[in-house]
Every structure is written in C-alpha cells, then in structure tokens.
C-alpha positions as CSV (number, residue, x, y, z in Angstrom):
1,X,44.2,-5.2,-66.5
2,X,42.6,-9.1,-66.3
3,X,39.5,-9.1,-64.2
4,X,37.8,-12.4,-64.0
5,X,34.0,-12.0,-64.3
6,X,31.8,-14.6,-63.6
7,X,28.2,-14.9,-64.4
8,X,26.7,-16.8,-61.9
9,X,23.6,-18.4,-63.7
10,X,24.3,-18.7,-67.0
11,X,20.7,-20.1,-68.1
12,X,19.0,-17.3,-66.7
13,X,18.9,-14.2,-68.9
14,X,19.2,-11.9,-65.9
15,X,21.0,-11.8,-63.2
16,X,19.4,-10.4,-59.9
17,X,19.6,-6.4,-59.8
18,X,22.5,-6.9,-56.7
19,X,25.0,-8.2,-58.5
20,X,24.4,-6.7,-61.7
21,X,25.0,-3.3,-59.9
22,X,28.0,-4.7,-57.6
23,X,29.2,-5.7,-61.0
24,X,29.2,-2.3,-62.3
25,X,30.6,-0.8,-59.5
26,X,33.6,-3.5,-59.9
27,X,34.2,-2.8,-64.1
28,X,34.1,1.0,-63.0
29,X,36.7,0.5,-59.9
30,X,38.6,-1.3,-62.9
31,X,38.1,0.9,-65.5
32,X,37.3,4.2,-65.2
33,X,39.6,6.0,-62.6
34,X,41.7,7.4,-65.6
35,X,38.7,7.6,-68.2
36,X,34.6,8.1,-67.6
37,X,33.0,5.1,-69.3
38,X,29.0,5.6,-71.0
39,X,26.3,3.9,-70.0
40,X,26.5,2.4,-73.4
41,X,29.9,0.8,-72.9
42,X,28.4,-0.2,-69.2
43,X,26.0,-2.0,-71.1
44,X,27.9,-3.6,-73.7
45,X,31.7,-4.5,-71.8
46,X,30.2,-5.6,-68.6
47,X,29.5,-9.7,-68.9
48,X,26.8,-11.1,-67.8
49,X,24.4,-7.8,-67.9
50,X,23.7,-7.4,-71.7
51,X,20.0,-8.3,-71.1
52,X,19.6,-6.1,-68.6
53,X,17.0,-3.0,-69.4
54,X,19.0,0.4,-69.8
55,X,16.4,2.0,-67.6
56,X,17.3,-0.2,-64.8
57,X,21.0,0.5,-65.5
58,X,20.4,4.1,-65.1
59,X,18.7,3.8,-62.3
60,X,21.5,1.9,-60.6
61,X,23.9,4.5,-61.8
62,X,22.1,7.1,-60.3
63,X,21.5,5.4,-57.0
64,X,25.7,5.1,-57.2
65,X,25.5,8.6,-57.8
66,X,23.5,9.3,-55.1
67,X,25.0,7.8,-52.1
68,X,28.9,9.2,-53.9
69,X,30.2,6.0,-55.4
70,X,30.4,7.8,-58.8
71,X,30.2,10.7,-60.5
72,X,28.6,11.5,-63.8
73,X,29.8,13.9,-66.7
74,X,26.9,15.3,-68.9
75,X,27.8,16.2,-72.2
76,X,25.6,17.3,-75.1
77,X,25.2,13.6,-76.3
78,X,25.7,11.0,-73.4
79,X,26.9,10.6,-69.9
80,X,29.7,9.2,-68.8
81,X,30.6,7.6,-65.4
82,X,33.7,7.6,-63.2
83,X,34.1,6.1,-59.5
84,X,34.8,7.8,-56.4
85,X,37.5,7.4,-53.7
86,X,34.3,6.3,-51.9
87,X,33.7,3.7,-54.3
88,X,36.6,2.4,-54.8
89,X,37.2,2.2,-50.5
90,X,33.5,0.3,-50.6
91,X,34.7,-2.1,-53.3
92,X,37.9,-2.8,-51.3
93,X,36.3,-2.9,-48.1
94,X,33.1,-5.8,-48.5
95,X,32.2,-5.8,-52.4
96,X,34.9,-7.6,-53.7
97,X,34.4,-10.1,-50.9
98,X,30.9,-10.7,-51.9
99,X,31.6,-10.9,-55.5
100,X,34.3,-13.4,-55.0
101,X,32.0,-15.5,-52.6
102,X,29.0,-14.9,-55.1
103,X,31.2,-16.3,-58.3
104,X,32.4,-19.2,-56.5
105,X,29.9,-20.9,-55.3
106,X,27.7,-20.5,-58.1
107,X,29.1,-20.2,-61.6
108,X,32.2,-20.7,-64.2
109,X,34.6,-18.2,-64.9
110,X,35.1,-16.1,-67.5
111,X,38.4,-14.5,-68.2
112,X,37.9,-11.2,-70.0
113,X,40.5,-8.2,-70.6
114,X,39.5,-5.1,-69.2
C-alpha cells in the first residue's frame, strides 16, 4: 500500500511529540491490522521519527495502549504492536484530517511504500 508521509520540518531533527505519535498511529492503521509491528520497526520504517528517543516512543505506545488505540503482544524478546477498531475509527474520523492539513501547509512529500 503507498502512503505519502511528509515530514513537515525537515531541518529540525525532531518533530513535535503530536505528530510523531499521530504518525505512528497512521503507519500502524496502515500496517499492522494483519501483522503486529516492533517498536523497533516503529522506529526504523516510520519517516521523519528516526531521531526520536525510544523512551519517548514507548511512552506514546503505551498512552495508545491506554486509551485502546492498540494493543501490545509481549513475547520473550520484544513487543509488538497492532491497532484497534478504535484506532483505526479515530484515524478515519479527525487524524487523517490533521495529518493531511499538517503535511500541506508545512512540508514536501515523501513517497514511501508501506
């Protein structure tokens, strides 16, 4: 599936904590209502949050977690992630909407396949 990402400063380092996590929340609406993805492969596939601190990542994943957006799998060596009907309805409902808004007004494109 092609999702258009768009990283909306691209001189900064980091974007604000926001959208990173309204990011996430898109990637996993995209890509992980057949297969739970790592907070690894959150960190590594999603553009535009590669400099973000894994602690902070977890944290957002457990606030998702939280308030039922996603669901985590524990294994032995990592967890995984895997979004919610809830998620996906919050996503459809105002997030993508934001995101859209968000990327055009204030960056380029970037085309990646997910």
């Amino acid at each position: 599936m092609k999702v258009v990402l768009v990283e909306i400063l691209s001189e900064k380092k980091r974007l604000s904590q926001e959208y990173t996590v309204l990011c996430i929340l898109e990637y996993l609406c995209f890509n992980s209502r057949n297969m739970p993805i790592s907070k690894y492969h959150i960190i590594t596939k999603v553009p535009g949050i590669r400099h973000q601190r894994p602690d902070r990542i977890s944290y957002m994943m457990d606030t998702w977690e939280t308030n039922g957006f996603v669901e985590s799998i524990k294994t032995r060596n990592a967890t995984f992630y895997k979004i919610t009907n809830k998620g996906i309805e919050e996503y459809s409902q105002w997030i993508k909407k934001f995101l859209d808004f968000a990327r055009m007004i204030g960056g380029k494109p970037l085309d990646t396949d997910n």
